[in-house]
NUKE-61523 format. One record per residue (C-alpha): residue in one letter; x, y, z. Coordinates in pm, 1 decimal. Layout:
BEGIN
<resn a&x X&y Y&z Z> .
...
This chain:
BEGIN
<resn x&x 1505.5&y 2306.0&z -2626.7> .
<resn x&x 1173.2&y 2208.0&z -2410.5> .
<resn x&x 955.7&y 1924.1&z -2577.6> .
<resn x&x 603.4&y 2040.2&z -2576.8> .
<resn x&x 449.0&y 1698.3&z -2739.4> .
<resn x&x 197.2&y 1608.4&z -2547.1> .
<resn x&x 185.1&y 1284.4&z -2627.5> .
<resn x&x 568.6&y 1231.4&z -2579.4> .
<resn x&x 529.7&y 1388.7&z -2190.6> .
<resn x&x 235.3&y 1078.0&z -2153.7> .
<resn x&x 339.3&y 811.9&z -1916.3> .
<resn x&x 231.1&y 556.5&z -2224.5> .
<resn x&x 453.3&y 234.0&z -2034.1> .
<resn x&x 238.8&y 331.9&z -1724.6> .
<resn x&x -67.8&y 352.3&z -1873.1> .
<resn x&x 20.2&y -11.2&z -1999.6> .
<resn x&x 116.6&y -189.9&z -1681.8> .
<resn x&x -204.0&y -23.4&z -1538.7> .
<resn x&x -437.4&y -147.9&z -1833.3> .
<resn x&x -297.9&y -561.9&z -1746.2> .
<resn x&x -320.0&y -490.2&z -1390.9> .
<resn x&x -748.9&y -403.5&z -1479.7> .
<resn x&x -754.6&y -695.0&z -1714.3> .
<resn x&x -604.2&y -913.8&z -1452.8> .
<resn x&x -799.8&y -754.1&z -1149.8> .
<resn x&x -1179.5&y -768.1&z -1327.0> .
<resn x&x -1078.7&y -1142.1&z -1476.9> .
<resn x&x -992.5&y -1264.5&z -1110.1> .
<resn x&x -1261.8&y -1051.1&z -931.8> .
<resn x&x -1504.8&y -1175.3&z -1168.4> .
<resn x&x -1426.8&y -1555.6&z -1118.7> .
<resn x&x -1441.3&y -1519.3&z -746.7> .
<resn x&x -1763.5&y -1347.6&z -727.6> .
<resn x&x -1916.0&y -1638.4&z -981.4> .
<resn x&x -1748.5&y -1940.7&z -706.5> .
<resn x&x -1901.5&y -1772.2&z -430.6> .
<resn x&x -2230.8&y -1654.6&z -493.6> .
<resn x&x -2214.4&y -1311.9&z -403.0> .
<resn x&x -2524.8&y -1091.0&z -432.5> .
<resn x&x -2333.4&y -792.5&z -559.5> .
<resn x&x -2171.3&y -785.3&z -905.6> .
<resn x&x -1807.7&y -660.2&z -771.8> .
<resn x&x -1676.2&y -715.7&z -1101.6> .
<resn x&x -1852.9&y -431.9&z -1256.3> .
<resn x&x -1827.6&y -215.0&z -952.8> .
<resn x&x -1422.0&y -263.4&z -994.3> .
<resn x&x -1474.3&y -198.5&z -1335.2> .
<resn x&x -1603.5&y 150.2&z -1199.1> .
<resn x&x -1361.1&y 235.8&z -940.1> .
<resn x&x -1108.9&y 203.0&z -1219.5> .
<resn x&x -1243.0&y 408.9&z -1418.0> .
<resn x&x -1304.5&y 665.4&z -1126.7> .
<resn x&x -906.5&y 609.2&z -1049.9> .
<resn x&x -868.3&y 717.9&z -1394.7> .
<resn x&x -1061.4&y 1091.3&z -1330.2> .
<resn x&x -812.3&y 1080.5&z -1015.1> .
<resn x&x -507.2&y 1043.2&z -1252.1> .
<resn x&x -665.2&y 1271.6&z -1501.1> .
<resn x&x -688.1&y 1541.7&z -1232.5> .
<resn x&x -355.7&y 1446.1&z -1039.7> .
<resn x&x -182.8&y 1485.3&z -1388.6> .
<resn x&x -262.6&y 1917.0&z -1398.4> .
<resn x&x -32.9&y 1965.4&z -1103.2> .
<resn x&x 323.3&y 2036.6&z -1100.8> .
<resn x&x 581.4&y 1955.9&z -846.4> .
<resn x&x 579.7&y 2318.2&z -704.3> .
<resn x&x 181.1&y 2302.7&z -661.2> .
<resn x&x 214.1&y 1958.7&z -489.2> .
<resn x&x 445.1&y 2101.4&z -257.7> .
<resn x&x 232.3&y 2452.9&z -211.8> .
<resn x&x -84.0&y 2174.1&z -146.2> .
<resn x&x 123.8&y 1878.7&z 49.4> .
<resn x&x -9.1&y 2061.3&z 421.1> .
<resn x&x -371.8&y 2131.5&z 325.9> .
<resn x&x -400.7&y 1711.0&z 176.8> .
<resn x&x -201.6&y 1614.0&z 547.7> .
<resn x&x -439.8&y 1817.8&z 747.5> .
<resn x&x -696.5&y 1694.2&z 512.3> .
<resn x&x -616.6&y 1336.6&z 589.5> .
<resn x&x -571.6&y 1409.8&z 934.5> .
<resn x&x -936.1&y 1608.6&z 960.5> .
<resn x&x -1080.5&y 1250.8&z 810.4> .
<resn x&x -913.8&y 1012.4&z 1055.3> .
<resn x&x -1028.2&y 1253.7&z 1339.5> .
<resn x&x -1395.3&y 1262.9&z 1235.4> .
<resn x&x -1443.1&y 870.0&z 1139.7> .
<resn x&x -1372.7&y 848.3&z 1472.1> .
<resn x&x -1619.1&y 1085.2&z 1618.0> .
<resn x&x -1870.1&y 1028.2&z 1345.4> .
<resn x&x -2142.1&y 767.0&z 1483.5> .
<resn x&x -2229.5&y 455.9&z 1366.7> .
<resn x&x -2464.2&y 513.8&z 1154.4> .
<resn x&x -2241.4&y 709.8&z 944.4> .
<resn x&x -1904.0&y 521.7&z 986.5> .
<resn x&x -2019.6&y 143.6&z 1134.1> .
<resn x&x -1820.8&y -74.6&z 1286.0> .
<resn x&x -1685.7&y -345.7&z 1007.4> .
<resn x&x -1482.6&y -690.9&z 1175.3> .
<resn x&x -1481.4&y -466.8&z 1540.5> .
<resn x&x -1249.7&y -148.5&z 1345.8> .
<resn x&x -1426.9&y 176.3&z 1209.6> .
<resn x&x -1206.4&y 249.6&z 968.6> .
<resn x&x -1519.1&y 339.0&z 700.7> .
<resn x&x -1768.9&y 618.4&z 622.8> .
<resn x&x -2079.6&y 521.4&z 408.6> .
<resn x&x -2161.8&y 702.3&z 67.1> .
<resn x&x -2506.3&y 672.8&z 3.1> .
<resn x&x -2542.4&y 477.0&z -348.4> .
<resn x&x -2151.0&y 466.2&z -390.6> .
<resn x&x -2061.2&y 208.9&z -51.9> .
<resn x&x -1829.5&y 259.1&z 196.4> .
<resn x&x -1452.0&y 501.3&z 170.5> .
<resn x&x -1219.6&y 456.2&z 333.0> .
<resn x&x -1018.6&y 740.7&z 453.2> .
<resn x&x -668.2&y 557.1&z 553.5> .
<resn x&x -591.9&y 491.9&z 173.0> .
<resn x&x -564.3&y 834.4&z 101.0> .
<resn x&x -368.7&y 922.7&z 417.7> .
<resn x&x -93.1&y 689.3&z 267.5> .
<resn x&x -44.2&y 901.5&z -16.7> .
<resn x&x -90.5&y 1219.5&z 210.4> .
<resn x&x 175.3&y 1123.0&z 425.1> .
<resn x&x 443.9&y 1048.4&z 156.4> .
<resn x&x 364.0&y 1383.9&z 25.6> .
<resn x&x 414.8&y 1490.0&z 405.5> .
<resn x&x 705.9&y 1334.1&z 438.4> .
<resn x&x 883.4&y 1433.4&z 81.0> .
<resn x&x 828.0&y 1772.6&z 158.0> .
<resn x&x 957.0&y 1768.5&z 520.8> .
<resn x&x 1286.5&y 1583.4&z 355.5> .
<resn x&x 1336.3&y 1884.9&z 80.0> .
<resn x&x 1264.5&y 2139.2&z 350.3> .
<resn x&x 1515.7&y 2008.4&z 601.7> .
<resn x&x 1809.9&y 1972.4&z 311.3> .
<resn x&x 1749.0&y 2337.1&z 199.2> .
<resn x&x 1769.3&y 2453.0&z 513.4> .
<resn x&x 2075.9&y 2283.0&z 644.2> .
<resn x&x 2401.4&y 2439.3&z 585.9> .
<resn x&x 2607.2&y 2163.9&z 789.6> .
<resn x&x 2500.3&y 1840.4&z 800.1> .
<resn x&x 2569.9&y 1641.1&z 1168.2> .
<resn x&x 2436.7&y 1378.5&z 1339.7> .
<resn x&x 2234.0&y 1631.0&z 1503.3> .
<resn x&x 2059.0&y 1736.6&z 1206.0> .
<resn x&x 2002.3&y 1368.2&z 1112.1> .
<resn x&x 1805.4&y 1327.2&z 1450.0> .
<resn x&x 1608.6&y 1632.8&z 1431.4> .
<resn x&x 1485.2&y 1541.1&z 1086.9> .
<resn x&x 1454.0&y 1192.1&z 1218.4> .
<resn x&x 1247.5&y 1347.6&z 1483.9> .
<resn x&x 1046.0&y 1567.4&z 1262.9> .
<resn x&x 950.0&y 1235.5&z 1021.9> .
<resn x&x 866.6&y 1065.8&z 1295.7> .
<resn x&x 635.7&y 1311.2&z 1403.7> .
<resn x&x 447.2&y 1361.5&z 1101.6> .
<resn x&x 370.8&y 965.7&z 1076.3> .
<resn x&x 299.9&y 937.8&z 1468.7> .
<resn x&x -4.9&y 1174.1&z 1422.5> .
<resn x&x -204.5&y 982.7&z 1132.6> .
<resn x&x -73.8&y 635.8&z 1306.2> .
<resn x&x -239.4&y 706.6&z 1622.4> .
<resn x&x -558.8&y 795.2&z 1465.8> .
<resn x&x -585.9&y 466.1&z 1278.1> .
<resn x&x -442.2&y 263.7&z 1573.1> .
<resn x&x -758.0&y 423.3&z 1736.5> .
<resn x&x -991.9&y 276.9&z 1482.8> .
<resn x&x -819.8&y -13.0&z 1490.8> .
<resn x&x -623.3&y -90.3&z 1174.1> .
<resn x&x -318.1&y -278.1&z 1242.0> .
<resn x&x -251.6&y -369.5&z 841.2> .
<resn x&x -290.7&y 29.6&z 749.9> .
<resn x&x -97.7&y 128.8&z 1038.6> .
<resn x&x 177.5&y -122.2&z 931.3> .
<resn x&x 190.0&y 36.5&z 584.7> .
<resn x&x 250.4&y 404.9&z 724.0> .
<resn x&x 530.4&y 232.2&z 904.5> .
<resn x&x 675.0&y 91.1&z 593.8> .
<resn x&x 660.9&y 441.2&z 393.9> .
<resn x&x 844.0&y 585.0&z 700.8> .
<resn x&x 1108.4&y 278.4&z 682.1> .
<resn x&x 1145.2&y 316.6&z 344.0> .
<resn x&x 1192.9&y 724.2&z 367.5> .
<resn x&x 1395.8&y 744.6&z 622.4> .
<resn x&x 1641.2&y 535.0&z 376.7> .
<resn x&x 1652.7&y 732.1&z 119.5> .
<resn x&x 1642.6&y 1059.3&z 328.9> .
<resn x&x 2018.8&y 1087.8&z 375.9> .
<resn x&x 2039.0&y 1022.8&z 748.3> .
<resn x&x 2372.8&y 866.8&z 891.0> .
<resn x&x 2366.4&y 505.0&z 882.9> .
<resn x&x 2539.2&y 514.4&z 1218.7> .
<resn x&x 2157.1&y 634.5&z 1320.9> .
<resn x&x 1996.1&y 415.5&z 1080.9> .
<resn x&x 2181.2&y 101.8&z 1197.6> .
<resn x&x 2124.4&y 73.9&z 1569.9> .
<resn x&x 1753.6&y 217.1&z 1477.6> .
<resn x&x 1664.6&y -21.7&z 1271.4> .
<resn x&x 1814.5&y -323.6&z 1470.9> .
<resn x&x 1645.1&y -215.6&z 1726.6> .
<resn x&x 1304.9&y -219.3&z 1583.5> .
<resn x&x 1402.3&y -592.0&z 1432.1> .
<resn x&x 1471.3&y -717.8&z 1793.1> .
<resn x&x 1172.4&y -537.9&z 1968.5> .
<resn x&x 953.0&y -766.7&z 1690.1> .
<resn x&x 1153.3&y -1076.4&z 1758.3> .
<resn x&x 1126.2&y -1030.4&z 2133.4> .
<resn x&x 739.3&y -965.4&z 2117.6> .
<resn x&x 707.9&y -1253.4&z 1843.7> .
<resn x&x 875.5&y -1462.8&z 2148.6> .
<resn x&x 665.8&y -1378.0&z 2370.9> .
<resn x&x 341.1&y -1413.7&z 2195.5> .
<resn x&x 464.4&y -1778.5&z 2130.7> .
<resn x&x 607.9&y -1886.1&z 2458.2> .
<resn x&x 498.8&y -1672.5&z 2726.7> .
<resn x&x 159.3&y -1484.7&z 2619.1> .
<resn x&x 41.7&y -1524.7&z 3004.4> .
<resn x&x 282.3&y -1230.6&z 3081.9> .
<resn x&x 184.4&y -1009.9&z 2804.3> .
<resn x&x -181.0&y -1120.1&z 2923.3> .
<resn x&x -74.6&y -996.6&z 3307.4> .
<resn x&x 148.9&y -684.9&z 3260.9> .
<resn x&x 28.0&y -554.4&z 2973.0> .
<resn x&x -348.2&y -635.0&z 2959.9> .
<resn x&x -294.9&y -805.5&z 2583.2> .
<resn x&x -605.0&y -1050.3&z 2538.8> .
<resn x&x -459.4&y -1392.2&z 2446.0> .
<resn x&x -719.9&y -1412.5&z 2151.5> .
<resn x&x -577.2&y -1097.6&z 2039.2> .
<resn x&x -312.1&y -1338.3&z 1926.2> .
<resn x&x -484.1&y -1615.3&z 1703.2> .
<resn x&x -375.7&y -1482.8&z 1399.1> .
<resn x&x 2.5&y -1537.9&z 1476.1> .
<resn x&x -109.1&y -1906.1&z 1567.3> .
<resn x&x -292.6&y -1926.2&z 1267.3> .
<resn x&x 24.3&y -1845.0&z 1091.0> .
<resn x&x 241.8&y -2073.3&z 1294.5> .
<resn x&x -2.7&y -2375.5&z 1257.1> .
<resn x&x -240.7&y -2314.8&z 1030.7> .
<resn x&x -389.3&y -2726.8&z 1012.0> .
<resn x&x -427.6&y -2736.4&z 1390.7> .
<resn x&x -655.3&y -2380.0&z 1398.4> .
<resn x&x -806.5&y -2444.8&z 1073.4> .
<resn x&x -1184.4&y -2435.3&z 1199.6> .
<resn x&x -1147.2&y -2115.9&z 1328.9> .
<resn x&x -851.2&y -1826.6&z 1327.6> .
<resn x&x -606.0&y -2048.4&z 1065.8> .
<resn x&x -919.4&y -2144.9&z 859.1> .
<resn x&x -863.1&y -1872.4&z 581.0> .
<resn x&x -484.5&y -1941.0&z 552.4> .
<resn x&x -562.1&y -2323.4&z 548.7> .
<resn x&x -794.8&y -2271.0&z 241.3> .
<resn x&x -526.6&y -2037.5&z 64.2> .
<resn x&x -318.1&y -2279.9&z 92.7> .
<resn x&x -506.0&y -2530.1&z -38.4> .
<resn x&x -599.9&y -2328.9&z -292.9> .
<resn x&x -299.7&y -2240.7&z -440.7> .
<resn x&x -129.6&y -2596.9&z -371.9> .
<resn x&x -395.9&y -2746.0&z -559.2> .
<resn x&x -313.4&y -2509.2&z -869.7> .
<resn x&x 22.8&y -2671.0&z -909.9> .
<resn x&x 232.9&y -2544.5&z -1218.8> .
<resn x&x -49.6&y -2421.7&z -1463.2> .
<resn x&x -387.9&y -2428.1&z -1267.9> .
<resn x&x -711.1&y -2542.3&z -1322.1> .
<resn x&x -805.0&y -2299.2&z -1611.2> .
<resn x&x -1077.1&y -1970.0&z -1543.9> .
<resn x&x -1340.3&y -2056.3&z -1363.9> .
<resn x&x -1301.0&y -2422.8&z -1238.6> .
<resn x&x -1233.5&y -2321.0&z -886.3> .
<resn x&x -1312.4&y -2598.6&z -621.2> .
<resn x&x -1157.8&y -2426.4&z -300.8> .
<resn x&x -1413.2&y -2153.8&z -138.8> .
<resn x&x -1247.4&y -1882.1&z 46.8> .
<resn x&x -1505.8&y -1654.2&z 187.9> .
<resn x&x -1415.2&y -1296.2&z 70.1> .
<resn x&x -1172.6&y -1404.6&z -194.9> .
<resn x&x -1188.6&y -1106.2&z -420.7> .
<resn x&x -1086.4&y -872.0&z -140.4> .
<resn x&x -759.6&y -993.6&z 93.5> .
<resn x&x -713.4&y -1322.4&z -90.0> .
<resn x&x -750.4&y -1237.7&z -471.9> .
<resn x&x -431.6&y -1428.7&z -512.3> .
<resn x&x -547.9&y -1716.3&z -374.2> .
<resn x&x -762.9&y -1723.5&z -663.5> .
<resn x&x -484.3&y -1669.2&z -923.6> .
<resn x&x -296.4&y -1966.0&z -752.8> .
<resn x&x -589.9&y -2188.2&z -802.4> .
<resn x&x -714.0&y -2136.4&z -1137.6> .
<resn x&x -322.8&y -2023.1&z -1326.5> .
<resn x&x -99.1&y -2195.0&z -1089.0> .
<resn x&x 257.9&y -2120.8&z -1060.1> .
<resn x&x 249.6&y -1935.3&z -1371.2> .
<resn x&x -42.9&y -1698.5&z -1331.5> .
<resn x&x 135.8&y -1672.2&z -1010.0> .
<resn x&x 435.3&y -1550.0&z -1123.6> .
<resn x&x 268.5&y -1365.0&z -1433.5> .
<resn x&x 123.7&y -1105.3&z -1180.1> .
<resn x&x 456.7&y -1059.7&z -949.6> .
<resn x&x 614.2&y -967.5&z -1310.2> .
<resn x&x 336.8&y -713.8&z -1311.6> .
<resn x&x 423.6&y -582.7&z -984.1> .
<resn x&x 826.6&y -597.2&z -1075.9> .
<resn x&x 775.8&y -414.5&z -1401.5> .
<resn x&x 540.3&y -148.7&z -1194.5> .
<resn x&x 831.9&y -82.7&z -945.0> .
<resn x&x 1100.3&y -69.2&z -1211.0> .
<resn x&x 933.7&y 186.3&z -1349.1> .
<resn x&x 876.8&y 400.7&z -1048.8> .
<resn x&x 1237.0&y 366.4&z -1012.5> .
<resn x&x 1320.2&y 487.7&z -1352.5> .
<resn x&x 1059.0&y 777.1&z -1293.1> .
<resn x&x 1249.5&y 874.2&z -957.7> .
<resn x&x 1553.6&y 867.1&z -1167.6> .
<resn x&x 1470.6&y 1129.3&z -1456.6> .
<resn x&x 1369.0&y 1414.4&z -1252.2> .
<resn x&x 1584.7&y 1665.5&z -1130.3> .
<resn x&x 1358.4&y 1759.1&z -842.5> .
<resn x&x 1428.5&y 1559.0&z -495.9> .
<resn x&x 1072.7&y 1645.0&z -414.8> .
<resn x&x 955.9&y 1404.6&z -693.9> .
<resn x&x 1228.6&y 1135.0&z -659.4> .
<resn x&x 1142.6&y 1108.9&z -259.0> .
<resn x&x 757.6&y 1054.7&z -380.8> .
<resn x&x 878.7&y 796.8&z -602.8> .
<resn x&x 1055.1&y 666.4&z -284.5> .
<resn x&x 789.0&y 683.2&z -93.9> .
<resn x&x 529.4&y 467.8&z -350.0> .
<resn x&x 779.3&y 238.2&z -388.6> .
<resn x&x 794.6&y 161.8&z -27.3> .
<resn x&x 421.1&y 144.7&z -28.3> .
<resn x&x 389.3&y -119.9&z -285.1> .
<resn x&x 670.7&y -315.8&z -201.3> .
<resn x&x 519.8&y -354.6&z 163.6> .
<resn x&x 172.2&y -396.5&z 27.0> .
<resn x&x 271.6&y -681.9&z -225.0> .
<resn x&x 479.1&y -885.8&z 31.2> .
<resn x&x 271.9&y -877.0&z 312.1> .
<resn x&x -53.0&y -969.2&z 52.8> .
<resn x&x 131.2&y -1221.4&z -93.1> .
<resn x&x 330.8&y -1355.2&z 176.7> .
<resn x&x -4.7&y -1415.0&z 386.4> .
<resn x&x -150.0&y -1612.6&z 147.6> .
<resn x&x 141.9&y -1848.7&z 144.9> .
<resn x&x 236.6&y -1885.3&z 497.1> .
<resn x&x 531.8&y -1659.9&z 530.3> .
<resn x&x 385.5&y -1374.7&z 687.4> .
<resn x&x 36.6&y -1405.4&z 898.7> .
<resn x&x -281.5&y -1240.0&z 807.6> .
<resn x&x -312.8&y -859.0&z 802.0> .
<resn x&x -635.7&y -723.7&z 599.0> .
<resn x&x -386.2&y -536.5&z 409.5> .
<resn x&x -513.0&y -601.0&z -3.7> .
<resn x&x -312.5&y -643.5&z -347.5> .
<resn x&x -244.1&y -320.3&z -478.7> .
<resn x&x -500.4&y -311.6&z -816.1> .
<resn x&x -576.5&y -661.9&z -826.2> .
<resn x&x -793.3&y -727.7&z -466.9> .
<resn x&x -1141.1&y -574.9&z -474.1> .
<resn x&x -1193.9&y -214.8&z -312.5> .
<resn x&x -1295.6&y 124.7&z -448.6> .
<resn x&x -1099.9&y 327.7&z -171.7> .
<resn x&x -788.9&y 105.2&z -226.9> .
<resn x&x -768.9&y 130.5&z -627.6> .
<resn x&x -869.6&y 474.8&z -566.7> .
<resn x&x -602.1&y 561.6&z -316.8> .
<resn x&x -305.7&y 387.3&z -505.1> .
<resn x&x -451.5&y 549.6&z -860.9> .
<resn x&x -384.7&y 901.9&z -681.6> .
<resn x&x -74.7&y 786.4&z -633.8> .
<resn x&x 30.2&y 643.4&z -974.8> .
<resn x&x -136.8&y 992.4&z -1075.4> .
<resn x&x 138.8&y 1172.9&z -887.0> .
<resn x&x 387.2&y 940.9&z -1123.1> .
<resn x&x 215.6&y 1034.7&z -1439.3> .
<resn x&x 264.7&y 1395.2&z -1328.5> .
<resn x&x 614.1&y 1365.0&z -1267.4> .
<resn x&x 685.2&y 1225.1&z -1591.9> .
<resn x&x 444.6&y 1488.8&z -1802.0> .
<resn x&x 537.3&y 1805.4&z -1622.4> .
<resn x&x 941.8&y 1667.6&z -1653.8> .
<resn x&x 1167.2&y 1899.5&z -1859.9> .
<resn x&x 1506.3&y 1856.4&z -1976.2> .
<resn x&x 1713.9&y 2099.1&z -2157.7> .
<resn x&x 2043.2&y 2086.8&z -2422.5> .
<resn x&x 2344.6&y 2046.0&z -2167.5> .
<resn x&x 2072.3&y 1936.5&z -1912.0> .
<resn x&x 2330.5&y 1697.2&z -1683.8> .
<resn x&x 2608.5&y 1730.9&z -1936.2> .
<resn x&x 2415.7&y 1572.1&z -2255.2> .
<resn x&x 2255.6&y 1695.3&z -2509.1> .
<resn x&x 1901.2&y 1558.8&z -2451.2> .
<resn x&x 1564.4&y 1688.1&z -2612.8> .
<resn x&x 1303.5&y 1571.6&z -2332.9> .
């Protein structure tokens, strides 16, 4: 017997874990903006954009699974028809920001940028090549493993090049993490997975290496710029480079040192970080909540991922539970790196906290996402004797 409660279809544990994350995102974004002057009010602009995300989720939320599927090409091709013409578009329309075009200006809106929607366009992409490949395979081998090993790895080159092009080394990091993560879950043989995967793990230790103890060669053979490594430098030593490439990650640091267990309290920031409320939003947290604002907003994050997991877990449809997979993987990548750069354990990538950094085509790009949740769990049907239990859904 179908349940046709609205209200009981409603993602209402969502909807709550989204409402702290905007309480937590305007109180931070609004405290940063205060320590460092800014002309431009960015709390009530993120105030906006969430409320914007919210007409994305609203609209995200009409579509099934098979419509998703029957629209997954035309959103790729989409995505892909945006990278291409940022690229061709001239400056005037998409200007060069920190030496990458990676934006387009919107007259009285700001700037979009496409790449956060191409994240969600590719896990679409790459849920729907998974689905196709298992219907269509009557005999699993290691030879069908490849070829849809091949075929995933296709689909992510395309979009990867084009922002490599710009160049966004952070976004293009992400699409590699929703491909890591997807391949996972796809049901390839770990006797591909494996040596793949080691193999990727040395090829970044090797180059890591290299960049430490013999950047000359990279410098000769492959005509790398040895500036081109500051950042990894920056990470390494962060007190020696502190007046130039290490001097945000020596003022996170600080920042979040100097919060110690419970912080100074909202507002009594002392540490200025110059675009805090974008890339280093934690930073901020650390400061004024310490430790436990800190860990306050990773609970967030846990509780967010929990819940996609649950959500991949009640549908039926492997189309949904590989987008599940595929946001997951998103997150995940998105939280660490943020996170992780702002405490020394990774080095700096302009890659921003998912709903807590500043950024109207970031919140914008991960709300389309979460709307592709809600949808899962509102469109979701179970029947009596549905998986051998008598459920009412």
């Amino acid at each position: 017997m179908e349940n046709n409660h609205q209200k009981d279809r409603f993602d209402w544990s969502l909807t709550l874990i989204l409402f702290l994350f905007f309480l937590a995102s305007c109180t931070a974004i609004y405290s940063a903006q205060e320590a460092a002057q800014y002309h431009e009010n960015f709390f009530i602009k993120q105030i906006f954009w969430y409320f914007a995300g919210a007409a994305i989720i609203f609209i995200s939320l009409l579509f099934d699974s098979e419509q998703y599927q029957r629209l997954t090409w035309y959103l790729y091709g989409f995505g892909i028809l945006l990278l291409i013409s940022i690229i061709l578009a001239p400056e005037s329309i998409a200007p060069l920001r920190n030496g990458a075009k990676s934006w387009f200006i919107v007259p009285h809106l700001g700037s979009i940028q496409p790449s956060e929607f191409v994240k969600t366009f590719l896990i679409l992409a790459l849920s729907r090549i998974i689905v196709s490949h298992q219907q269509n395979t009557f005999m699993k081998s290691l030879g069908s493993d490849i070829l849809l090993l091949f075929k995933m790895g296709m689909v992510t080159a395309l979009p990867l090049g084009f922002i490599m092009l710009q160049p966004d080394l952070g976004t293009a990091l992400v699409l590699l993490s929703i491909l890591t993560g997807m391949i996972l879950v796809s049901g390839i043989s770990w006797k591909i997975i494996t040596p793949l995967y080691g193999a990727g793990a040395s090829l970044a230790g090797f180059i890591l290496y290299m960049v430490i103890k013999k950047p000359e060669l990279l410098e000769k053979y492959l005509k790398v710029q040895t500036y081109q490594f500051n950042r990894i430098y920056a990470w390494i030593d962060p007190i020696n480079n502190q007046s130039d490439s290490g001097y945000h990650l020596f003022k996170s640091l600080t920042a979040i040192g100097s919060g110690l267990l419970t912080g100074k309290g909202f507002g009594k920031r002392e540490v200025y970080i110059p675009e805090s409320h974008t890339d280093f939003i934690f930073s901020v947290i650390g400061e004024e909540y310490g430790f436990i604002g800190g860990s306050i907003i990773v609970g967030l994050f846990f509780m967010l991922i929990f819940h996609l997991i649950r959500t991949a877990q009640i549908t039926d449809d492997p189309f949904n539970s590989y987008i599940c997979a595929g946001i997951i993987s998103m997150l995940t990548f998105h939280v660490f790196q943020n996170i992780g750069m702002t405490i020394q354990v990774l080095p700096i990538t302009g890659i921003p906290l998912p709903f807590m950094s500043y950024g109207g085509s970031s919140l914008m790009g991960n709300m389309f996402a979460m709307g592709l949740v809600y949808s899962i769990h509102y469109h979701h049907r179970e029947y009596m004797f549905s998986k051998g239990i008598f459920l009412r859904g």
